[in-house]
C-alpha positions in Angstrom: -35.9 115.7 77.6 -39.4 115.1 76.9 -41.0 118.6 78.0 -38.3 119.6 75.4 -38.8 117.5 72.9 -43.0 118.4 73.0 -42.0 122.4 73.8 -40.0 122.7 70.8 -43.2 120.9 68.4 -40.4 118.4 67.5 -42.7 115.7 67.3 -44.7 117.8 65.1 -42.0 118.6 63.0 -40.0 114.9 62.5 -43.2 113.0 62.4 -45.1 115.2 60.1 -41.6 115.1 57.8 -42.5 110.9 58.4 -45.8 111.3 57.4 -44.9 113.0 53.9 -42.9 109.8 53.7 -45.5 107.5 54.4 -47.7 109.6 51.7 -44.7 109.3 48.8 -45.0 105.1 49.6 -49.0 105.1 49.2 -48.2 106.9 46.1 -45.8 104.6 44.8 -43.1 107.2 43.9 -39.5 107.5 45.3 -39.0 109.3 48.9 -38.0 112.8 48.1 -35.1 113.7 50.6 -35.4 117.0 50.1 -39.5 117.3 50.1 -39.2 115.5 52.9 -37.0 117.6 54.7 -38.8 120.4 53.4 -41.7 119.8 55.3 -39.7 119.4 58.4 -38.5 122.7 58.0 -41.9 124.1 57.1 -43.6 122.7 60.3 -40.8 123.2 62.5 -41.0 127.2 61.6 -44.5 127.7 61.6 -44.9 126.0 65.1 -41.9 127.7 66.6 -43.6 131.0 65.2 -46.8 130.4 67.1 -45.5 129.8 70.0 -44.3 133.4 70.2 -47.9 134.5 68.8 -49.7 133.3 71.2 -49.1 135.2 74.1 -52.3 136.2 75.7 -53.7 132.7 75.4 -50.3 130.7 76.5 -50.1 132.8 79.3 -52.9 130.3 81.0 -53.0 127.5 79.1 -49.4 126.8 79.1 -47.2 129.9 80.9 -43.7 128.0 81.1 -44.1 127.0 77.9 -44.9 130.9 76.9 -41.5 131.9 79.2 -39.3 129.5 77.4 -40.4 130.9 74.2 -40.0 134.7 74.8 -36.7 134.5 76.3 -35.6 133.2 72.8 -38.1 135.6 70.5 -35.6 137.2 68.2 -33.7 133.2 67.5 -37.3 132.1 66.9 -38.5 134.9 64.9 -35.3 135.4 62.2 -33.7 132.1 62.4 -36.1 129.3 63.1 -39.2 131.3 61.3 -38.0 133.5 58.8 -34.7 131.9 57.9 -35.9 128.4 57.5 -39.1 129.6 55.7 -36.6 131.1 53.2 -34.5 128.1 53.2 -37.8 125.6 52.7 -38.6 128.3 49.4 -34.9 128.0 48.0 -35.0 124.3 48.5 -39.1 123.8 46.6 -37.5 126.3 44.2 -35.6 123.7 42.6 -38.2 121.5 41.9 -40.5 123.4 39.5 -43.4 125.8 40.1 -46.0 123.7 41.4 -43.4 122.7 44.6 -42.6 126.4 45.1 -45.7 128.1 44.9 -47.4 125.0 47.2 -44.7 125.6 49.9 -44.6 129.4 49.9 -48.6 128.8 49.9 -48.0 126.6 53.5 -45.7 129.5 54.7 -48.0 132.6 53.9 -51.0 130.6 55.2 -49.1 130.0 58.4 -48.5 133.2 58.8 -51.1 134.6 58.4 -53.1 132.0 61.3 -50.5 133.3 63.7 -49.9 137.0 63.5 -52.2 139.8 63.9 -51.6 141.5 60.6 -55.1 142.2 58.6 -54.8 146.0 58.3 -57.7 148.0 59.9 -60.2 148.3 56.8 -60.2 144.2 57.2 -60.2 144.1 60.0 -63.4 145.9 60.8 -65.3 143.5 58.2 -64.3 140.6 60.0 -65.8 141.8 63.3 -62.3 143.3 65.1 -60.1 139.8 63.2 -56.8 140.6 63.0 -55.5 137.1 61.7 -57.0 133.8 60.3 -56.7 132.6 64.1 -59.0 135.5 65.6 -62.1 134.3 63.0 -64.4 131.7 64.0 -64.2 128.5 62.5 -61.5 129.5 60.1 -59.5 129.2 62.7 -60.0 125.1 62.5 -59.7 125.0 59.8 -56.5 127.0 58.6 -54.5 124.1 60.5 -55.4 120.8 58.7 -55.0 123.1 55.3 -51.5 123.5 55.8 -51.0 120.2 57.2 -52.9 118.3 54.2 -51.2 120.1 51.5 -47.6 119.8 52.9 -47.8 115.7 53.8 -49.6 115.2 51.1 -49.5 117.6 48.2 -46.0 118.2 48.2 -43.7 114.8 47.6 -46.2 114.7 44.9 -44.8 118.1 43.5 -41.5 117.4 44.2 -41.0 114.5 42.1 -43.2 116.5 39.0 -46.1 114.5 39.6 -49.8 116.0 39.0 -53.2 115.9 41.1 -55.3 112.7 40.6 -58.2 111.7 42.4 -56.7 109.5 44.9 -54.1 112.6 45.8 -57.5 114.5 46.5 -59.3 111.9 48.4 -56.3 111.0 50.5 -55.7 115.3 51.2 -59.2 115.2 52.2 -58.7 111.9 54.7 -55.7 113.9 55.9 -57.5 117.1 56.5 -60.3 115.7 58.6 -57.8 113.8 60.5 -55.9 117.1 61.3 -59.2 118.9 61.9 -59.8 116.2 64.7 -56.3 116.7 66.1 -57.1 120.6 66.2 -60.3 120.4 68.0 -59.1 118.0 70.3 -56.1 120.5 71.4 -58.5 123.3 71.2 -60.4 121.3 73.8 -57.6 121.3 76.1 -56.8 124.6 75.4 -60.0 126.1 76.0 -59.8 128.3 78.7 -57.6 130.3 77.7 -58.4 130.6 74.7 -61.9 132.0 75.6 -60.1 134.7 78.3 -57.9 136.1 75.4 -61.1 136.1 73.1 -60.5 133.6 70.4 -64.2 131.4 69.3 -63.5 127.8 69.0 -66.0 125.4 68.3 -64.4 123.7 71.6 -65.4 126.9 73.8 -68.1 127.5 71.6 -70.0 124.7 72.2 -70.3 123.4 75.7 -67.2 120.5 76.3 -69.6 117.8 76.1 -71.4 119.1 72.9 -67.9 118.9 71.6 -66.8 115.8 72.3 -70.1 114.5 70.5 -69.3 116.2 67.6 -65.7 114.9 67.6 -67.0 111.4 68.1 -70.3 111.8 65.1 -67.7 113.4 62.6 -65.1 110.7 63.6 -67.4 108.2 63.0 -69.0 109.7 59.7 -65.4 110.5 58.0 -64.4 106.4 58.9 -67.7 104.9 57.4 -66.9 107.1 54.0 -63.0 105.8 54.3 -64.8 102.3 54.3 -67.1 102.6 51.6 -64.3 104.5 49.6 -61.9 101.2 50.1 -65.1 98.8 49.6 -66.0 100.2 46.3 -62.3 100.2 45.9 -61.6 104.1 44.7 -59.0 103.1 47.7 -56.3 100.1 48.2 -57.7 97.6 50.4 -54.7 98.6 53.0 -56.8 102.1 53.5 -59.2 100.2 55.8 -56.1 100.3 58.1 -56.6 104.2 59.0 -60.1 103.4 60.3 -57.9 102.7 63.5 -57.2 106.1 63.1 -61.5 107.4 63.9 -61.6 104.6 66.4 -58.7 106.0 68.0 -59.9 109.6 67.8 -63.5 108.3 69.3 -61.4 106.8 72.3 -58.8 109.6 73.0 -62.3 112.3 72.8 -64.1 110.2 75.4 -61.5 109.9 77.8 -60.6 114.0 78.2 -62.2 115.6 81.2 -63.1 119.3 81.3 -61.0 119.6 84.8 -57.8 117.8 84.1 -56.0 120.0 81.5 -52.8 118.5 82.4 -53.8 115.3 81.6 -55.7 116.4 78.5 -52.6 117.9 77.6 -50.2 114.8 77.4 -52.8 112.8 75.8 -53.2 115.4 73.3 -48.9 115.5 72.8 -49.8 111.4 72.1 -52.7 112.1 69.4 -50.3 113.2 66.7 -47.8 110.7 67.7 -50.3 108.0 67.0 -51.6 109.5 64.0 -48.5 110.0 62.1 -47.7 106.4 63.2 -50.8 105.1 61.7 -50.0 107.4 58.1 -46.8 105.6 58.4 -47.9 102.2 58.5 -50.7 103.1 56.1 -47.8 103.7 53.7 -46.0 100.4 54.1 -49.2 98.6 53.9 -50.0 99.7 50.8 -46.5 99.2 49.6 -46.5 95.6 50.5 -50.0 94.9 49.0 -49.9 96.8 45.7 
């Protein structure tokens, strides 16, 4: 049940749906059912997608994972992708421009990270990239984008609300935590990632360059989070997620370039403990508002 539950990006999918919820508290507006369950869908699709992209890569970093997936390609690719991508549009559709454009923004981003289809004349000026995933750095980065806007950005839109400061701050607190998560998996994932071609900064720099740079950013990113809350652009309950860089400090110190299995379940526990921490973050500041 748990190989499952992780294989299927599950956890992703109902704790990111959590984390939106967590997001809708800190922002002191009503929880949006149906943003909510909108980025479930959203997340679900996109990560059942890649797990059909990926195939080159999978077949050595995680090859049952990779069987299970092809031997249900065509449910994953019109149903669980394309039919709950249309589903997530109808649903934003509803709720004004600004919720419909965001979420078909998420989609198309998604897609475009996990399927190889730049058309030649691009792909030659981006050195032989034939999707966001194949270019250097970007391929970080494309991740935490779509993450960010969909916790954060959309129970904002759903419930006709507009962009303040604290909605940028807090996309940009969620994007560095995402990044973290992605470099982290990238980490474990690194060996096959390097056969098959893709540049990480994980297999880019060596593994213990990397897990210095996950453990400097960490710390940088929680120090502005602290001077944010001190000079109180943030609640005082924000000094809460700096368990969140301590955490990511811990979890980068413990992985070990040979154990890839155990890299890997830590890694499956990273987002659990993340989206736990949004969570609480979002009753906190409910509580002391």
């Amino acid at each position: 049940m748990p190989n499952y539950f992780f294989r299927n990006k599950l956890h992703l999918s109902i704790l990111s749906a959590l984390g939106a919820a967590s997001w809708s508290v800190y922002f002191d507006i009503p929880i949006n059912g149906w943003a909510i369950l909108c980025v479930f869908l959203v997340t679900f699709s996109i990560y059942q997608d890649n797990r059909i992209t990926d195939e080159r890569e999978d077949a050595t970093n995680d090859p049952e994972g990779l069987k299970n997936a092809l031997k249900h390609e065509a449910l994953i690719t019109y149903v669980t992708f394309y039919l709950l991508s249309f589903v997530s549009l109808v649903i934003a559709f509803q709720f004004g421009q600004p919720a419909f454009l965001t979420t078909a923004l998420v989609i198309v981003i998604g897609f475009l990270y996990n399927h190889k289809c730049f058309p030649p004349f691009l792909s030659r000026r981006l050195n032989g990239a034939r999707r966001l995933k194949d270019i250097f750095i970007v391929k970080n980065l494309t991740p935490p984008i779509d993450w960010a806007t969909a916790l954060v950005f959309l129970p904002l839109f759903f419930e006709g609300q507009t962009l303040s400061a604290k909605a940028w701050i807090s996309w940009g607190y969620m994007f560095v935590c995402a990044f973290f998560v992605e470099v982290m998996w990238d980490m474990r994932d690194h060996r096959g990632d390097l056969l098959s071609g893709i540049r990480t900064i994980a297999n880019t720099l060596s593994f213990t360059q990397t897990k210095y740079f996950l453990i400097i950013t960490s710390l940088i990113s929680g120090l502005l989070l602290f001077y944010l809350s001190f000079s109180k652009n943030l609640p005082a309950s924000t000094y809460f997620l700096l368990a969140n860089n301590v955490a990511v400090i811990l979890i980068a110190s413990m992985y070990n370039e040979h154990k890839e299995a155990f890299m890997r379940k830590i890694s499956d526990m990273t987002i659990l403990l993340a989206t736990i921490l949004f969570l609480s973050f979002g009753l906190i500041a409910f509580y002391t508002d």
